[in-house]
N, C-alpha and C positions, 0 to 999 in steps of 0.2 A: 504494500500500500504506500501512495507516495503521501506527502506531508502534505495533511489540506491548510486552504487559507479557512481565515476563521473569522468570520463581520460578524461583530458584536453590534445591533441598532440601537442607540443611545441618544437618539437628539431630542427624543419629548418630554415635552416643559414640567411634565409631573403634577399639575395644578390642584386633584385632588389631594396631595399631602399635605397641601394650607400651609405654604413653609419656603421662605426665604430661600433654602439652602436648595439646589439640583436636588429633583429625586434619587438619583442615584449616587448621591454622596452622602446620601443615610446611612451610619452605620448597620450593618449585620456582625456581631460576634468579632467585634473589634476591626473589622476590613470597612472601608467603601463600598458597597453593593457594586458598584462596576467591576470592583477587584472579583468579586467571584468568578463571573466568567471568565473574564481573562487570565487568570488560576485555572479554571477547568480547561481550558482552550491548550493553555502550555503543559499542563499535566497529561494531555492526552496525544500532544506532538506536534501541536502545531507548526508548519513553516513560517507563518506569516499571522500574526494577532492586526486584525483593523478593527479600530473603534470610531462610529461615523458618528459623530458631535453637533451640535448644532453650532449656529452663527455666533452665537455667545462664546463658546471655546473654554466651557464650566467645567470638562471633566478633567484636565489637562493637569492640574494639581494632583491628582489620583492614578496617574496613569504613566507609567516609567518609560526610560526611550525607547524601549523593544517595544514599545506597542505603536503602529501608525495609526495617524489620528485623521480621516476624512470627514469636509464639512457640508449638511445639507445645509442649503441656504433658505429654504420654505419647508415649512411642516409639510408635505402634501401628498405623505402615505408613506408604507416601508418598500414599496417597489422601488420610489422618487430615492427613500435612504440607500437603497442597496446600489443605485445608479450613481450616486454621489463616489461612493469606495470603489467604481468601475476600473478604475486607474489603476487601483493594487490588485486586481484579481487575475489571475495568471489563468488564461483559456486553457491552457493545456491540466489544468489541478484542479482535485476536487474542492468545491467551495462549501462550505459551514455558515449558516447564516444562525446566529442568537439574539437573544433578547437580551437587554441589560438589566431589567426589571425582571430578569427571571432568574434568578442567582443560585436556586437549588441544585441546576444541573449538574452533571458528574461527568466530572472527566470519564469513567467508562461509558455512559451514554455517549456521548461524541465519537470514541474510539469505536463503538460498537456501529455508530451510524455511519461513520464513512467506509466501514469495512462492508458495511451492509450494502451499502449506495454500490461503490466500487465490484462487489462480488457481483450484483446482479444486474451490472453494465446499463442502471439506468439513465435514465435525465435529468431525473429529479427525485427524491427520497423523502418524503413529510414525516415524523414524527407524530405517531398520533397517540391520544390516551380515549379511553372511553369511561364516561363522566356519569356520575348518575342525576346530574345536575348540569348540564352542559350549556347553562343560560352565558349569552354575551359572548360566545367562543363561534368558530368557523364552523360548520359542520361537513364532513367526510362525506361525498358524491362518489360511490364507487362503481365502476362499470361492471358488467357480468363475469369479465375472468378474474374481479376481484383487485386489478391496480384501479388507480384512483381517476374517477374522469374530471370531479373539481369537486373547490370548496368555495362551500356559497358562506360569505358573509352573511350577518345577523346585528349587526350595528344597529341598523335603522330599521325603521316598518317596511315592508315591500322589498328589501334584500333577499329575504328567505319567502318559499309558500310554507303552510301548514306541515307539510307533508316534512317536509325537510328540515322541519324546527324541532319535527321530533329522532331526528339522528342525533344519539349519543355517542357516535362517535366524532373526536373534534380536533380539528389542526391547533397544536400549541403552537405552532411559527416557527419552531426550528425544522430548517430542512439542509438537504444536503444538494449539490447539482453538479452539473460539470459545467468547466467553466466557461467554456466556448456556447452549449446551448443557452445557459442562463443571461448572457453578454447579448447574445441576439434577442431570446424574445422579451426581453425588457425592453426592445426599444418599439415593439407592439402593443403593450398593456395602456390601454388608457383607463379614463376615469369614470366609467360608465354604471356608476351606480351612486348612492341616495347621496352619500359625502361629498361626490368631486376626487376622491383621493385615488393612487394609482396603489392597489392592493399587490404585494406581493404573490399572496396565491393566485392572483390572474395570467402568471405567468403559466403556468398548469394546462388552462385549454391550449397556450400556443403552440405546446409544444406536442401535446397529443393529435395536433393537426399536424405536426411534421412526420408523425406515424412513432415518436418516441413514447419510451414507457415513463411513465409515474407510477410508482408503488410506497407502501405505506412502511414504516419501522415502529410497530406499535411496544408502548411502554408498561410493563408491568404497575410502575412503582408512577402515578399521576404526580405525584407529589415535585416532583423533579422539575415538573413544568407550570409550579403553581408562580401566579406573576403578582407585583407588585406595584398595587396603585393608590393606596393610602396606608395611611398607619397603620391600619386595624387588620390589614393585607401583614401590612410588616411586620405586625405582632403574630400573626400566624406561623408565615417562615421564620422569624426567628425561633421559635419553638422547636421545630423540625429539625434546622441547624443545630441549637443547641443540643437536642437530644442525640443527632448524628456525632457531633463533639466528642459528648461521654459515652458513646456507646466505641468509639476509636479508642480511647483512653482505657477505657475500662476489657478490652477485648487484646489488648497489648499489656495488661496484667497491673494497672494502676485501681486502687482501689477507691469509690468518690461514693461514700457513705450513702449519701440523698442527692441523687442529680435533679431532683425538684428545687432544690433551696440551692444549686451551686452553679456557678457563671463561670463558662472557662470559654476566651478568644480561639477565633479558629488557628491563629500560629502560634498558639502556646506549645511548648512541647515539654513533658514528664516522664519521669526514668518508672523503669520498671519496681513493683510494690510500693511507692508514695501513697499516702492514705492522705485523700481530700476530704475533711472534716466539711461538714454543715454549714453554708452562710458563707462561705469561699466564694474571692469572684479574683478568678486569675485572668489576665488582661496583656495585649498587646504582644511585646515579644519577650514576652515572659519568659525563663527554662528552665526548670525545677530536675534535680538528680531523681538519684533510685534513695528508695528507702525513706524517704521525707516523711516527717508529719507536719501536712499544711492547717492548719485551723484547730477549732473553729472560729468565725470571724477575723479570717486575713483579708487580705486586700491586696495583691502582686500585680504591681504594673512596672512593664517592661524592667523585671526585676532577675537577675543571677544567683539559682542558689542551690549549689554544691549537695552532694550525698549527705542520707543519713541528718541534714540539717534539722530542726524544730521551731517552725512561726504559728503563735498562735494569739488570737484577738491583737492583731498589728496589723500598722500601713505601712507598706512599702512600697514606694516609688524610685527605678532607675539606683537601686539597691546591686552590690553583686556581695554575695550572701556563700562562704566557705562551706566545707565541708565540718558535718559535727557543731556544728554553728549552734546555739540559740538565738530566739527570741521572742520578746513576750512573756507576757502578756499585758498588751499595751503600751508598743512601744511605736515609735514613729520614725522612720529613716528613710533619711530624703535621697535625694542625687547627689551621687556621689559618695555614698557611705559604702564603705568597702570592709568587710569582717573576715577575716583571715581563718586558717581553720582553727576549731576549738573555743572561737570569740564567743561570748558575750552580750547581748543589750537585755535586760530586763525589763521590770515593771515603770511605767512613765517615762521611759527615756527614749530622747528624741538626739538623733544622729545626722549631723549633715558634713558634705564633702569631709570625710575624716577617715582616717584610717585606723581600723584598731590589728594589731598586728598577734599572731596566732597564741589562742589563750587568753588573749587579756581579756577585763570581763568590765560592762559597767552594770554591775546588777540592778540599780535602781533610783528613781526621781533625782536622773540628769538631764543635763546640755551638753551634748560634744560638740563644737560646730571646726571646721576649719582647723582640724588640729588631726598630727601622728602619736600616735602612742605605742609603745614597743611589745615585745611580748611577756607575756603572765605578770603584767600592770594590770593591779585594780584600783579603780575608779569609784571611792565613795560615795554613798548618798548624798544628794544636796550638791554635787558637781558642778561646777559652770564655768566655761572655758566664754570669757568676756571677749570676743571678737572683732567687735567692728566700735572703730570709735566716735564715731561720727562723722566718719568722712572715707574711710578705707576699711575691706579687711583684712586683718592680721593672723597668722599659723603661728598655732601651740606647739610647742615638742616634747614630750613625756618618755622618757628612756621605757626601759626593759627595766621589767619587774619593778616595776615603782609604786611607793603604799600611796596615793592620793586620798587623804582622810575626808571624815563627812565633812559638809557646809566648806568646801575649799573653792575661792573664787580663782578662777588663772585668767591672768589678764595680758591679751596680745601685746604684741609678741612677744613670746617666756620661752622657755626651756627648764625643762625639770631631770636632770644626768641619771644614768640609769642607777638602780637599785634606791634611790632615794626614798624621803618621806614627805609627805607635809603633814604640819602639826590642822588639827579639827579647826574650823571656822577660820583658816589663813585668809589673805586676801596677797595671793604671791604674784606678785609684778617685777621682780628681779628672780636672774635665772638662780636654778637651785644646782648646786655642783654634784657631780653624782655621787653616791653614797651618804649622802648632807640630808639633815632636817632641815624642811622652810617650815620656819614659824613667823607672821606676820600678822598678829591681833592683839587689842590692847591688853594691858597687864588686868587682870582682876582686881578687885576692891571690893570687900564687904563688911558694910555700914550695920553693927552690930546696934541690937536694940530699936531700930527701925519701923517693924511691922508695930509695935506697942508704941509707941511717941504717933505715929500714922493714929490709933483707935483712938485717943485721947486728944487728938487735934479735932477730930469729925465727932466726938462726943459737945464736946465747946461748943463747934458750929452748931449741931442743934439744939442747945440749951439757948443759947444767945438769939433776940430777935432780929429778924431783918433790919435795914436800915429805913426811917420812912422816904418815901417818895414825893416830891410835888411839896403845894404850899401848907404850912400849917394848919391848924384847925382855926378858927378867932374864937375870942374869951369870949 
């Protein structure tokens, strides 16, 4: 089989989604909805990905250089679209026509349709499903030896008769062709029905008047060709994705407790036996090792995190997360926090661009920001690495194995030498030399006799009356 070209049709405005943004740059499962096909397209071998855009040139943000981008310039059917991408369609190759709005499709549907097309040396290939509801779709016209003689739209009143509204079997719009037939009779389809628009399946009778065959590639699985035209459309397949998701995951030997309660991106990838806890929503380009326990309540966006590690009730963003690692519960590390293996972050404590280096630990109700710390340093409660002074930020340096006591302020730029100390509640802004206690807090002083002179001061005040206010009384 040679490599087909693949049109994605992408230029309608989307106007039932009531929504600013392209319809097809709503997410599904952390992608762009355009990104799905063009993933199924290259996953099944595409030579050539074309995505035919409208005049606006909306999807171009979403779409990498391997994809060629052709433009309709009028709404005015998907024939009119597929004539716009004429340029990239190599006559001699089989051609892939998709919907953008249709993003369930599978890379083996497509590999399976042009191998179909190609085997039985047709014109044209439809993809059909039969619906038990097949309201608003094309319906299947098949002739007696069973290839397909047309598909009558159902748009409008007077498209379809009776008879024909009741075929349940329906053109989803993906079809397959060669390329030189489909290049000619597109330039015969006109607009002869209720819309004005030039319908892609009109190609169909022209070419069964050239005495070619059209025949059907019908779909087990409908679901593949369910499309998307509002939200409520959206929330549909996203369901369907998502439950394809865990059922990948979970069939490759990860284990995801309730894929009811758990969000995982379609490029997330998870090692083999990770246990996805309840209320997990792994996101972007996430990559979690083998052996993990994720949750419950994490949060992984485009986050790194080594075998065997432990996140639980944490957010992590752009995190790269060791091997044997903890974290959690309740902790927060931002971008750029990097935990080395055996690291550390517990309860309340928030990490940003910092490195904790293998072992160290900050168990709990800290601030790391901007700052190295060496290895099997700990990091006491009440931590805060003072960073930014009002004007720039500043890096902490904390050696190897270093005692950081509680209530310890580190004030940029410092340095603390390895094996050192600091004494409880410092406030250390000169560096501490290695092996050295910083101790920087006032001396204590206790004013003996105090709480008793205090009860007998406020006894007074209320024995004594107030002072009077305003003018006297007169005699």
């Amino acid at each position: 089989m040679t490599a087909p070209v693949v049109v994605i049709l992408a230029a309608g405005h989307g106007t039932r989604m009531r929504s600013a943004m392209p319809k097809l740059l709503h997410e599904l499962c952390g992608r762009p909805m355009i990104a799905w096909s063009v993933a199924a397209a290259r996953e099944a071998g595409a030579g050539k990905v074309v995505v035919v855009d409208g005049p606006e040139r909306q999807l171009g943000a979403a779409l990498d250089s391997g994809v060629v981008v052709a433009i309709q310039r009028e709404a005015l059917g998907t024939a009119d679209a597929v004539k716009a991408a004429a340029a990239q369609i190599d006559p001699g190759a089989t051609v892939i026509i998709l919907h953008g709005d249709v993003p369930l499709i599978s890379a083996h549907t497509i590999r399976s349709l042009a191998e179909d097309h190609e085997r039985q040396r047709a014109a044209a290939t439809l993809v059909t499903a039969v619906l038990a509801d097949p309201s608003g779709y094309g319906r299947i016209v098949r002739a007696p030896d069973g290839t397909i003689e047309r598909v009558v739209e159902t748009k409008s009143p007077g498209d379809a008769t009776e008879h024909e509204l009741h075929i349940r079997e329906v053109n989803t719009g993906i079809l397959a062709f060669e390329g030189a037939e489909l290049l000619a009779a597109l330039e015969e389809v006109r607009g002869d029905n209720a819309q004005g628009e030039l319908y892609l399946p009109d190609v169909l009778p022209v070419l069964r008047s050239r005495e070619r065959t059209v025949v059907a590639h019908q779909l087990s699985d409908a679901s593949e060709t369910l499309g998307v035209n509002d939200r409520v459309a959206l929330a549909d397949v996203l369901a369907i994705a998502q439950r394809r998701i865990h059922l990948r995951h979970m069939l490759a030997g990860v284990t995801v407790v309730d894929p009811r309660a758990t969000v995982i991106d379609a490029d997330v990838e998870i090692g083999q036996d990770t246990r996805i806890a309840p209320f997990s929503s792994l996101h972007g380009a996430t990559r979690i090792g083998a052996r993990c326990a994720i949750g419950p309540h994490a949060t992984l966006i485009d986050a790194s995190v080594g075998d065997e590690a432990t996140i639980i009730h944490s957010y992590l963003k752009e995190a790269d997360i060791g091997e044997r690692v903890s974290v959690g519960p309740f902790a927060y590390l931002r971008p750029g926090a990097v935990l080395r293996a055996g690291a550390k972050a517990g309860t309340f404590v928030e990490i940003k661009n910092s490195v904790l280096g293998p072992g160290a630990k900050v168990p709990h109700l800290s601030y790391v920001g901007d700052t190295d710390i060496g290895e099997r340093t700990n990091i006491g409660a009440g931590t805060i690495t003072a960073n930014y002074d009002g004007f720039r930020k500043h890096r902490t340096t904390i050696g190897a194995r270093v005692k950081v006591s509680v209530d310890t302020a580190l004030i940029a730029p410092v340095s603390v030498g390895d094996d050192a100390y600091t004494a409880a509640g410092s406030v250390i802004s000169k560096d501490v030399p290695p092996g050295a206690l910083g101790v920087a807090r006032a001396r204590q002083t206790n004013v003996e006799g105090y709480a008793e002179r205090r009860a007998r001061r406020e006894a007074a005040a209320l024995e004594t009356p107030p002072p009077m206010r305003g003018k006297p009384p007169r005699e």
